[in-house]
C-alpha positions in Angstrom: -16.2 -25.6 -52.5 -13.6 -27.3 -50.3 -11.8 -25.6 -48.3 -7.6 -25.6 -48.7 -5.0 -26.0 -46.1 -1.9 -23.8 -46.1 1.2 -25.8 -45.5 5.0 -24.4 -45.7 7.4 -26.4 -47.6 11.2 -26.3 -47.5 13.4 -26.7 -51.1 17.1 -27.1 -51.3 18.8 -26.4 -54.7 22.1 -28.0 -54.0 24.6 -27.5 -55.9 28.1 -28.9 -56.8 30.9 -28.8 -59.1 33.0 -32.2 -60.3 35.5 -31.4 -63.0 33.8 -29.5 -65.4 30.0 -30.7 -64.6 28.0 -28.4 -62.5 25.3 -30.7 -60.8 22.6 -29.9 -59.1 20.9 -32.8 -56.5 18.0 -34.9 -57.2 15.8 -37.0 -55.0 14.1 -40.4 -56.4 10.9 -39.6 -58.3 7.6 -39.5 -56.5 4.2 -40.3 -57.4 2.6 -41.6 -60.6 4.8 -38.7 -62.6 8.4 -40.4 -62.0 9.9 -37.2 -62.3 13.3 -35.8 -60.6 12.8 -33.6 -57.8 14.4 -31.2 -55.5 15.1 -32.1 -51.9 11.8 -31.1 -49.9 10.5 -31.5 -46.2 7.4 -29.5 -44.7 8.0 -26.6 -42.1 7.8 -28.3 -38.1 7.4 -25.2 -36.1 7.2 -27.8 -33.3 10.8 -29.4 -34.1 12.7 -26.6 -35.2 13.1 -22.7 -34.6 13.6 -21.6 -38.0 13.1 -22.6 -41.7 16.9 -22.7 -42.0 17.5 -25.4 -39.5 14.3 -27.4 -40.5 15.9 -27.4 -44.2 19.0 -28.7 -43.0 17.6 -31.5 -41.2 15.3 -32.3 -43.6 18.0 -32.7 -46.0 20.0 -34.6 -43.8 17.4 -37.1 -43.5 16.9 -37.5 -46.9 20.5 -37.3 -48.4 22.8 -38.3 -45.3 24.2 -34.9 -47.0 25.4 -31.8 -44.3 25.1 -28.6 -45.6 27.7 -25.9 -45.8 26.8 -22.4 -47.3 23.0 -22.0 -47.6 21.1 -19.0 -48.2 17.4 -18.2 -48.8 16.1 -17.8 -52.5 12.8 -16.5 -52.4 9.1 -17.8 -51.7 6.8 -19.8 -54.5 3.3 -19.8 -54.1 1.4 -20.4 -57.1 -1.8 -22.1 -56.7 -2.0 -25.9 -57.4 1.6 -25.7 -57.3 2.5 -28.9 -55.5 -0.2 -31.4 -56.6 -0.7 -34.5 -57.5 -3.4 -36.3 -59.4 -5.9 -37.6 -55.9 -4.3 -35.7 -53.2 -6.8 -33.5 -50.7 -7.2 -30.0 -51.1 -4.0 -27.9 -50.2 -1.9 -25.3 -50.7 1.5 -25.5 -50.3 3.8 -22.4 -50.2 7.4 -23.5 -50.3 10.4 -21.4 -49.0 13.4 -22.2 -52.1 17.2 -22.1 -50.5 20.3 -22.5 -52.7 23.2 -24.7 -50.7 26.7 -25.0 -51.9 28.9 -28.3 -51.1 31.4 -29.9 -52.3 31.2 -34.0 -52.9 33.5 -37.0 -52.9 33.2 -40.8 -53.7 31.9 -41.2 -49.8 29.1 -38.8 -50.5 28.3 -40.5 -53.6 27.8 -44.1 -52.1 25.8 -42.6 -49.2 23.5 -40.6 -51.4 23.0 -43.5 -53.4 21.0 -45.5 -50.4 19.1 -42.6 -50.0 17.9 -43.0 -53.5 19.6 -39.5 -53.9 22.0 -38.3 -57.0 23.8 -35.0 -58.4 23.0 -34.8 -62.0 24.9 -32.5 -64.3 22.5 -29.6 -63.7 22.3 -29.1 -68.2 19.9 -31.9 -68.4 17.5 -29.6 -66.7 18.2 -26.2 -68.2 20.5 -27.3 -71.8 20.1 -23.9 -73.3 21.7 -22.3 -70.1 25.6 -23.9 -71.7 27.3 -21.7 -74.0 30.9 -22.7 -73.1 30.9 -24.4 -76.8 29.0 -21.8 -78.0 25.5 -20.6 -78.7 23.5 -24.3 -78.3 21.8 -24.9 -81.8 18.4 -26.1 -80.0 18.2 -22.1 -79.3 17.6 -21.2 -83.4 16.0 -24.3 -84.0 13.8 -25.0 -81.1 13.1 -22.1 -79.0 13.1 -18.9 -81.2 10.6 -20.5 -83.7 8.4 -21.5 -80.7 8.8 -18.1 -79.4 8.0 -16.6 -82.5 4.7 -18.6 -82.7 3.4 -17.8 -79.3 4.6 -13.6 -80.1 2.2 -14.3 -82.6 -1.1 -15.7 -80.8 -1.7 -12.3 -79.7 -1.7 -11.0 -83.1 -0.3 -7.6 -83.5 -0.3 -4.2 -80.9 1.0 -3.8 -77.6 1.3 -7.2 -76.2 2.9 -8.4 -79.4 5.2 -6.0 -78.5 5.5 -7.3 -74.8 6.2 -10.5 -75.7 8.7 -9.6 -78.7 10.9 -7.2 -75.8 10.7 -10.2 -73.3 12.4 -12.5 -75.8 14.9 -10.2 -77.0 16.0 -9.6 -73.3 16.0 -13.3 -72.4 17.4 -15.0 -75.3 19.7 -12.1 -76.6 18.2 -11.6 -80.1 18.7 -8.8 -82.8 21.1 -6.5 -81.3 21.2 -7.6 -77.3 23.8 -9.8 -76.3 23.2 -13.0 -73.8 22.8 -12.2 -70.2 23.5 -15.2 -68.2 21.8 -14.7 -65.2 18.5 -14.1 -67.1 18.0 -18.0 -66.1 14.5 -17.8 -64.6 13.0 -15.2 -66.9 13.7 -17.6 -70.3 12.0 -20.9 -68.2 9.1 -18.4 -67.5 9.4 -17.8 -71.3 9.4 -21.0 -71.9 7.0 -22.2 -69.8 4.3 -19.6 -70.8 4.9 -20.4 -74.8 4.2 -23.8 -74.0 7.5 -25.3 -74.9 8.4 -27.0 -71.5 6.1 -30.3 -70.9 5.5 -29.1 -66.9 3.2 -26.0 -68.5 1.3 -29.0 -70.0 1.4 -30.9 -67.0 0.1 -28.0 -64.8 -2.8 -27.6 -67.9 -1.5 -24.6 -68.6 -1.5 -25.7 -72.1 -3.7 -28.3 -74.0 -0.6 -30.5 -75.3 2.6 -31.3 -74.6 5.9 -29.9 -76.3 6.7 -32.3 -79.7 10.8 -31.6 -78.6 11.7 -32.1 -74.7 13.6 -28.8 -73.4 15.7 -30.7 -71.1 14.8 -33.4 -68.7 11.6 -32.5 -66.5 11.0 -32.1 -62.4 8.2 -32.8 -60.6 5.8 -29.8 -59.6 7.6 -26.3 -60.5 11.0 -27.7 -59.0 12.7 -26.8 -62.5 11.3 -23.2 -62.1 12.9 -22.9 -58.5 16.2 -24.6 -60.0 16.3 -21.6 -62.3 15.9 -19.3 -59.5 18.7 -20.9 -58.1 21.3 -20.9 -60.6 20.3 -16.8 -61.7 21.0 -16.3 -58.1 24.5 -18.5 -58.1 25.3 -16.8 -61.5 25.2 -13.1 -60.4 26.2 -13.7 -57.2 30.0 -14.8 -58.3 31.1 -11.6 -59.2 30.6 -9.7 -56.5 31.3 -13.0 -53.5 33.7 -15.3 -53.7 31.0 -18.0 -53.3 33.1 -20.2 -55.9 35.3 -21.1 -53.4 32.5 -23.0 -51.5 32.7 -25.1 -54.4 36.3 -25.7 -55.0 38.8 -27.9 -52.5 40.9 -26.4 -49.7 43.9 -26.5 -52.8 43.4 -26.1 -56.5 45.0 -25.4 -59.7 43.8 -22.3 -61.6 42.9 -24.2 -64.4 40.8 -26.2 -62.0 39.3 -22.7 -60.6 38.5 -21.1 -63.9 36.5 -25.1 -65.0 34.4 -24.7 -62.1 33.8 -21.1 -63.0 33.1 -21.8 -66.8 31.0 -24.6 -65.6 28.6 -22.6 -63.2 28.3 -19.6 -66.1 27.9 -21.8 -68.6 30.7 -19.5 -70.4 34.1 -19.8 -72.0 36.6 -17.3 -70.5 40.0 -16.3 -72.2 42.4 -18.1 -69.8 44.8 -15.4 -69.6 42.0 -12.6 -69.0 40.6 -15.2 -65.7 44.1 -15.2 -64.5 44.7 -11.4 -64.6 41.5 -11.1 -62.8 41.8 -13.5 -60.2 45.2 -11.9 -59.5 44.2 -8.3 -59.5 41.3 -9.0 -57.3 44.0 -11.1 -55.0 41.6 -13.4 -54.5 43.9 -16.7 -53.9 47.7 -17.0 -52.6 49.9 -19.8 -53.5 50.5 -22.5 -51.3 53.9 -23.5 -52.5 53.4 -26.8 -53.4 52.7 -28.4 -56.8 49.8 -30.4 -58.5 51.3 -33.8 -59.4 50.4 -33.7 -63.3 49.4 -36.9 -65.5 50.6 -36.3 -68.7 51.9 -33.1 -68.3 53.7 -30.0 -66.3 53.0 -29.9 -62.7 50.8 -26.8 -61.9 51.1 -24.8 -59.0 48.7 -25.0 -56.5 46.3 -21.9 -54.5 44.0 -21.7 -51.9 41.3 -18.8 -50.9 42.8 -15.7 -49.5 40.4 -15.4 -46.7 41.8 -12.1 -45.7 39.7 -10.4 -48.6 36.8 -11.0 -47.1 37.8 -8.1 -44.4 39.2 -5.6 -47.2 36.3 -5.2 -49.2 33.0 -6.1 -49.2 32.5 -7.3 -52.9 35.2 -9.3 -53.7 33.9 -11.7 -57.0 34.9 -12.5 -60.3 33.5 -9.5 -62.6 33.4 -12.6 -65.4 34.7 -11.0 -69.3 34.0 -13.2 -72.4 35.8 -14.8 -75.2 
């Protein structure tokens, strides 16, 4: 039996927000796959102190992108995780950070040469968007699949399991849909077979007859998940949007990138009430010039907040 080597890995979910896309960055495809992947670069205890600064770099190098906000996500380890068809025997354990940034056509031309792009983050997860409503590929893709692979087991106890697991994730019978359930229904998913990287990884025999959204290379998709769960829940109790949003912006503009990161439609007037009770923003006295309608008047963060209290989000309501 050969022996493995342990190597530590670095991944970057970065995330930002133009007009009503949420996008999440992609690196060019690698290997004989051709698959999207996250930005990744190995651990260099002998270049850099900690895995936060060796991220950065690493990112850097490969985007010509600086980070702003950055925090760690949690630690993936699977075996065979990150492998490709010929490489030597390793195992690589790979540390998953979400970044927040904001972007601009300068960004975009320098990403470009780095064979680097944001992509509306939906192509990877399209049953994470609810802002038109409930997406139809959920009753006539998943459930059905779901309800096949509840059914391999036969009947009992883990029959049961499974039936809880997908009434939690997906919000069936009587549960209603809990956004930041993100990473438990690609688990789902990827267990039932119905994402191709579970046949990829030969976790299953074949591949998926319908694509559930556009694939990435090793179990990137799974830490994306991770990633948006994280960014998801942590908006109401941070006021990580702003990280997002320019130094001045409409409220329109602020509840878009909001709707766009929950992948939910909010009542307009409700957001408002909320983002003023929880005096989140203060107006800067000037105006948005307006195309085709009323100028709008323009906020910024009220930074002060951040000393009040110390949860100071957007407890998000529905329709």
């Amino acid at each position: 039996m050969t022996a493995e080597t342990v190597e530590i890995g670095l991944n970057a979910a970065i995330v930002a927000v133009t007009g009503a896309s949420p996008l999440i960055l992609v690196v060019g495809a690698e290997g004989a796959l051709q698959r999207d992947g996250l930005p990744f670069g190995p651990f260099d205890p002998g270049r850099h102190r900690t895995f936060e600064t060796s991220l950065r770099d690493s990112v850097e190098r490969q985007t010509a992108l600086a980070l702003g906000y950055i925090e760690q996500l949690y630690t993936f380890g699977d075996r065979g995780r990150h492998r490709l068809p010929g490489e030597r025997a390793k195992h690589m354990v790979s540390v998953g950070y979400l970044a927040l940034t904001r972007t601009d056509a300068e960004d975009s031309g320098r990403l470009t040469e780095q064979g680097a792009a944001f992509r509306d983050w939906y192509r990877y997860l399209p049953w994470e968007d609810w802002r038109q409503g409930r997406p139809k590929l959920i009753d006539e893709i998943i459930l059905p699949g779901l309800s096949r692979w509840e059914k391999e087991v036969g009947t009992g106890e883990r029959a049961a399991a499974r039936t809880a697991r997908v009434r939690l994730a997906f919000g069936t019978s009587d549960l209603p849909w809990d956004e930041e359930r993100v990473l438990e229904r690609y688990e789902l998913l990827y267990e039932a077979g119905l994402v191709a990287e579970a046949a990829e990884d030969g976790h299953v025999a074949e591949r998926p007859e319908v694509a559930l959204g556009q694939t990435m290379r090793h179990d990137h998709r799974r830490i994306f998940a991770t990633a948006v769960a994280r960014l998801r829940g942590k908006i109401k109790y941070r006021p990580v949007i702003f990280e997002l949003m320019p130094p001045d912006f409409t409220l329109t503009a602020l509840q878009t990138t909001v709707e766009a990161i929950s992948g939910r439609h909010l009542h307009k007037q409700n957001f408002r009430r909320l983002v003023e009770a929880n005096q989140l923003v203060e107006p800067t006295g000037e105006m948005a010039v307006a195309t085709g309608g009323r100028p709008a008047a323009l906020f910024r963060f009220r930074r002060q907040v951040l000393a009040e209290r110390p949860s100071a989000g957007l407890k998000l309501g529905g329709r």
